[in-house]
N, C-alpha and C positions, 0 to 999 in steps of 0.2 A: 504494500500500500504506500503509496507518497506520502513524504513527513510533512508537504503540505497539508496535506489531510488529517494527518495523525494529530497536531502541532492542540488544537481546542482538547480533545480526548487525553494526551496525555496532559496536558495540564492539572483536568479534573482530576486524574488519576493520581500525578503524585499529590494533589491538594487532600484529597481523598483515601490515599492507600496504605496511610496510615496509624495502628490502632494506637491505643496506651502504653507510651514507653515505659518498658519495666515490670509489664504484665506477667503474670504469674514464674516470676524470678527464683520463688522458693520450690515450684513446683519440679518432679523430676524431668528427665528428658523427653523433648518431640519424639515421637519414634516413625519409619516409613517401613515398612516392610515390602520389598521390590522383588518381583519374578520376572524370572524371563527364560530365554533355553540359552544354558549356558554351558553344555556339552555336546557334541558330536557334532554334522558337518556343518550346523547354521549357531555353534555356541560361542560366534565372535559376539552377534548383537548380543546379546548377556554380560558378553565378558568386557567390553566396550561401557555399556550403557550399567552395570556394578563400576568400573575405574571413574564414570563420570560424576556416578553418585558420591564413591566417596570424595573426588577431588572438591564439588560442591561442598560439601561436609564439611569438611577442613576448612573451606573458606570460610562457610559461615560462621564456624564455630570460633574463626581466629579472629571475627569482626563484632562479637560479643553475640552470637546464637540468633535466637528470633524470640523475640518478649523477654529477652533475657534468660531464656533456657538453649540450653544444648541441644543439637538436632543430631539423632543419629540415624544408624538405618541396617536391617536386619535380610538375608539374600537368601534366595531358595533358586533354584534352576526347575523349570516345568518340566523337562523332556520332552515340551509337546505333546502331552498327556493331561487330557479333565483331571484323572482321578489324583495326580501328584499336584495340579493347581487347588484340588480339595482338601487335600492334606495342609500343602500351605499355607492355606485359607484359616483350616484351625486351629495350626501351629501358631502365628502369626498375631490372632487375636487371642488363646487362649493362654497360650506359654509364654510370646513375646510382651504382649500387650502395644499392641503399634496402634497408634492412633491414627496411621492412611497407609492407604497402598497404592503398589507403583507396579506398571507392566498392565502385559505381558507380551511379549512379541510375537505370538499370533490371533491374529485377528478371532480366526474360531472360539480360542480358549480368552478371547477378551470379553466375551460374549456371557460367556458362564461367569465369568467374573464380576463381570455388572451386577448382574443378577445378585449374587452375593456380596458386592459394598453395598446395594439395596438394601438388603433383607437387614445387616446388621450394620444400616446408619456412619460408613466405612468411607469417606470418599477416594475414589480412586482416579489418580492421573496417570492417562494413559499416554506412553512417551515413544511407543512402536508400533504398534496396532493401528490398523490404517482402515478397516471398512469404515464407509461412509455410514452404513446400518449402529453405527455406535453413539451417534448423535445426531443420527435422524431416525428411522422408525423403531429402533431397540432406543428410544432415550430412555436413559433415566437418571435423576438429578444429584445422582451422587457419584456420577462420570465425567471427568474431565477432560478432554483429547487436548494436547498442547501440541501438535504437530499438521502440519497438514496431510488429508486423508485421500485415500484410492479418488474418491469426485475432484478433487483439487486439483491432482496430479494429472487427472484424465482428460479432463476439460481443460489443463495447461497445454494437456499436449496436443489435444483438437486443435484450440488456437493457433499454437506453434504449425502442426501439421496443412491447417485449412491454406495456411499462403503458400504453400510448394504446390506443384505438379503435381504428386501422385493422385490417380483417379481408383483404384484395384487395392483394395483394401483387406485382409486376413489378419487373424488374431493368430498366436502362438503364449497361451497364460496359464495359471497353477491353476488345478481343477481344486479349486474351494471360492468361498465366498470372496474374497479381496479377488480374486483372481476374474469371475464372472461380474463382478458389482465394477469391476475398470475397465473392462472391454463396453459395458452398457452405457457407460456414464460418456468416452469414448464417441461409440457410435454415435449415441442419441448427438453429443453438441456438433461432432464434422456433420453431422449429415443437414444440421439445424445449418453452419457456416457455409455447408461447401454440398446442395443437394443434389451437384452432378455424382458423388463419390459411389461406387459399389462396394459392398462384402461379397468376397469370393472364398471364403474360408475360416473355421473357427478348429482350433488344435490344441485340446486341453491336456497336457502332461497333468501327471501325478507331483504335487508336491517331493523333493526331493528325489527323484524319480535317476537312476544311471542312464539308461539308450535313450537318447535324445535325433538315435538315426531315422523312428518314422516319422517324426515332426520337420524334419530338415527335409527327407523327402516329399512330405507333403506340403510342402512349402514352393518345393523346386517344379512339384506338376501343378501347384496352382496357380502358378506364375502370377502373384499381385505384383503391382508397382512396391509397395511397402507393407510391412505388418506391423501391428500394434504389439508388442512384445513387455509386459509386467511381470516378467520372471523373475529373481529377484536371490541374492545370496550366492551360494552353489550353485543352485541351479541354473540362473543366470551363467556364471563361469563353467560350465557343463555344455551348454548349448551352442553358446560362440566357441569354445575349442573344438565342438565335434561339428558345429557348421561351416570352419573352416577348410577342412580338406576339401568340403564339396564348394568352396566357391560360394556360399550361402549369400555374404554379404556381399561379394562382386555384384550378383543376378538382382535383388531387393534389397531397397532403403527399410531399416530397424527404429522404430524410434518404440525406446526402453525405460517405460516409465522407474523411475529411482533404481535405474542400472551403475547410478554414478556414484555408486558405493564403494567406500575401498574394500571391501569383501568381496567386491568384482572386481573392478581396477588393476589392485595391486596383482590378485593371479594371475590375468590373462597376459600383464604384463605388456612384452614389447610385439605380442603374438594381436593386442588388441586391434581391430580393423578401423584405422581413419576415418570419423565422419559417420560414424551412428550418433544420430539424438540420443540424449539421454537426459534424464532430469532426477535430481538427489533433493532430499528434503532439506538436510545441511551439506556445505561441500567449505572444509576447511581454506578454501583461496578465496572466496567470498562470501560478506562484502569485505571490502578492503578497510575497516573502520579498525577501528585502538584498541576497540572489545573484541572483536572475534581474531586479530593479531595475537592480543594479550591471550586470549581463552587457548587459544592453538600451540602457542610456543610453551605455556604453562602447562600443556596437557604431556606435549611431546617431549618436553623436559620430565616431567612425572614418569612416563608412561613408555617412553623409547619409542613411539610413532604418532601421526597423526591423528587428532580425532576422526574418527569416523560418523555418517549422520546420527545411529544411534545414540553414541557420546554426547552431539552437539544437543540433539532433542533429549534425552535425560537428565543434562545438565539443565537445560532450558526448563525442566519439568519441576525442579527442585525449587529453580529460585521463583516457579509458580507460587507454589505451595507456600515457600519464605512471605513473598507477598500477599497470599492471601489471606495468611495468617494472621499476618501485621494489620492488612485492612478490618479484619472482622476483630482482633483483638482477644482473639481466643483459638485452639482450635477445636472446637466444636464444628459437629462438620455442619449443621440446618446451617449457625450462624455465619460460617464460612460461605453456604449458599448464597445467602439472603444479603452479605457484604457484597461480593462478586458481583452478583444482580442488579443494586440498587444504584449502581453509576457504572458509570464508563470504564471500565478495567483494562492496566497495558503494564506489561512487564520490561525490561532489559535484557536481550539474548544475546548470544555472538553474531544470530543473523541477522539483529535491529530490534526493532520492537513490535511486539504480538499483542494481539487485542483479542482477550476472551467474551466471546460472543454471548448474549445472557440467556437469550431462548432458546439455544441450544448446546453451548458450553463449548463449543467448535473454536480454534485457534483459528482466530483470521490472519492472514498470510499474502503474501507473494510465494510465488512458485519457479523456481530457476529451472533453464534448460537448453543445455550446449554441443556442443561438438567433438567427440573425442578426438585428442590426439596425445602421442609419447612425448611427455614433459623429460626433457635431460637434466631440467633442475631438480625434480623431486624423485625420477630414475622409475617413472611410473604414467601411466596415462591418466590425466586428468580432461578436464575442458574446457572449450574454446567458444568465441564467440556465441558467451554465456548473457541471455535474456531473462529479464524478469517479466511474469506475465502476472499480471496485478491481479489483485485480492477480490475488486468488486468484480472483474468476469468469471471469476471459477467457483467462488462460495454458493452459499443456498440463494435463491432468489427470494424476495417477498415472500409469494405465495410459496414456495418449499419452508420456509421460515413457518408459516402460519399453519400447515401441515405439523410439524414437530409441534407447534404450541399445542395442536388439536391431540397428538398423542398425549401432550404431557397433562394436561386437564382429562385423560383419562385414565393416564398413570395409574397402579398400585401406591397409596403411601407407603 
């Protein structure tokens, strides 16, 4: 969003975002209890998005806490498993005693987890989880998304897409929900932009899936000009190294929603193909401001690499939380709602500054989206003739806004 825009909003914000210095000072520590998958081939965003929490930790805690108490924070790994997000669920609130939670990095199992900060008055901020469905027809008001979601990203890339040439359009996405909910969001806006365009093709791999040879072939006999490609992790890095011997990307233009991950990146390495689109929710080189310089060298100094978008959106998650706290002057989570809601809410990220949406708890955003090529200075491919495609074209409209309100006035308390 433009900081002409933003410049009234945040004003209210910091006039407003802050509660009673010194608020419960005697009390023990904040606690966050944070899941994510933090083993096997997708257990970077875990292990990423735990470094970022505690690096926030530390911050906060070296700048006098939040109300004056310590903020700590408690980890579990899902495995991408309901039954071990329900185990954590009751560890978390029964042994830990955590007053919110954080995660999870799949969309699916964020879905069960709503459900459960509902039931037991738990707010959760979501800082990976990307279905749209999480803040629109799954609301519930004690969900926070601080990133932007599968619609954001989709509808960035229609934008981006609707001004090239290509007319022959095929999907290549993980068969689950984030995977189906980005191809639709997708179609529906190209074809709203650009209603010469066809679909010639939909090709749903399996989450984490090895043989990625019938989808490259079926790619190759359905000859689109480009396909819409939300694979993501591994998998992503799975598919460009096996559609490479065939020439996959010589024949069709890829544009990859949040390909521009170092969990992609860094593997495919010098092997990566020139000139795929790609769009990342954070990308350490941008924007070029003091804070996300400083957040980046601080992390790499910590951590021996670059933040990845994970990191950058869990970091960003925390110092939600830090300010929501401070606004409401408690955490109590209604009260926390009922702060958030009641004015214009915007935080300090490394990407700029995010405005939490009130009717639907949705991070409003810009959405980045550029061009790969092999950087020699970071010995890695990053991106190039990188666009921001602004906030007010990709969020909810009006009416999808009054949609979510009509859920939430039929909400469960």
């Amino acid at each position: 969003m433009k900081m002409k825009c933003l410049l009234p909003i945040l004003m209210a914000a910091v006039a407003l975002g802050i509660g009673p210095a010194g608020a419960g000072a005697d009390e023990g520590p904040i606690k966050i209890g944070a899941m994510f998958i933090s083993s096997g081939k997708l257990g970077g965003y875990g292990i990423n998005g735990c470094n970022a929490i505690k690096m926030a930790v530390e911050e906060i805690n070296a700048s006098g806490g939040i109300l004056g108490r310590k903020l700590e924070a408690v980890y579990g790994d899902t495995k991408l498993k309901p039954e071990v997000v329900a185990e954590l669920v009751e560890k978390f609130l029964n042994e830990d005693k955590v007053d919110f939670l954080m995660g999870p990095t799949s969309s699916g199992l964020a879905l069960a987890l709503s459900e459960a900060a509902r039931k037991n008055k738990k707010i959760l901020v979501v800082t990976q989880a990307a279905a749209g469905a999480l803040t629109g027809e799954k609301f519930n008001p004690y969900l926070f998304s601080t990133l932007s979601n599968a619609m954001m990203h989709a509808r960035a890339g229609a934008y981006l897409m609707a001004s090239k040439p290509y007319k022959k359009w095929m999907v290549v996405a993980p068969d689950y929900n984030f995977g189906h909910e980005s191809w639709q969001f997708f179609k529906d806006k190209l074809k709203e932009l650009r209603p010469d365009v066809e679909f010639v093709g939909e090709a749903w791999p399996k989450l984490m899936a090895e043989d990625y040879a019938p989808f490259v072939k079926e790619v190759l006999e359905k000859k689109p000009d480009a396909v819409w490609c939300p694979l993501w992790g591994d998998d992503a890095v799975r598919f460009i190294k096996q559609g490479l011997p065939e020439k996959l990307f010589d024949n069709v233009k890829f544009a990859m929603s949040c390909g521009a991950a170092l969990e992609v990146l860094i593997p495919v390495g010098k092997d990566m193909p020139e000139g795929l689109y790609m769009s990342s929710r954070y990308l350490f080189t941008t924007p070029d401001t003091d804070e996300n310089r400083r957040f980046a060298k601080s992390y790499k100094e910590k951590y021996g690499e670059y933040p990845d978008y994970m990191a950058g959106e869990t970091y960003s998650g925390v110092y939600f939380l830090k300010a929501a706290i401070e606004r409401a002057g408690s955490t109590d989570s209604d009260k926390i709602i009922a702060a958030v809601e009641a004015h214009p809410f915007a935080w300090d990220t490394p990407e700029g500054w995010k405005i939490m949406r009130k009717e639907d708890h949705q991070a409003v955003e810009d959405v980045i989206w550029g061009e790969t090529f092999f950087s020699d200075e970071y010995e890695f491919p990053v991106l190039k003739n990188i666009i921001s495609i602004q906030a007010e074209q990709i969020g909810r409209s009006p009416s999808e806004l009054k949609k979510v309100m009509d859920i939430r006035g039929q909400a469960p308390k």
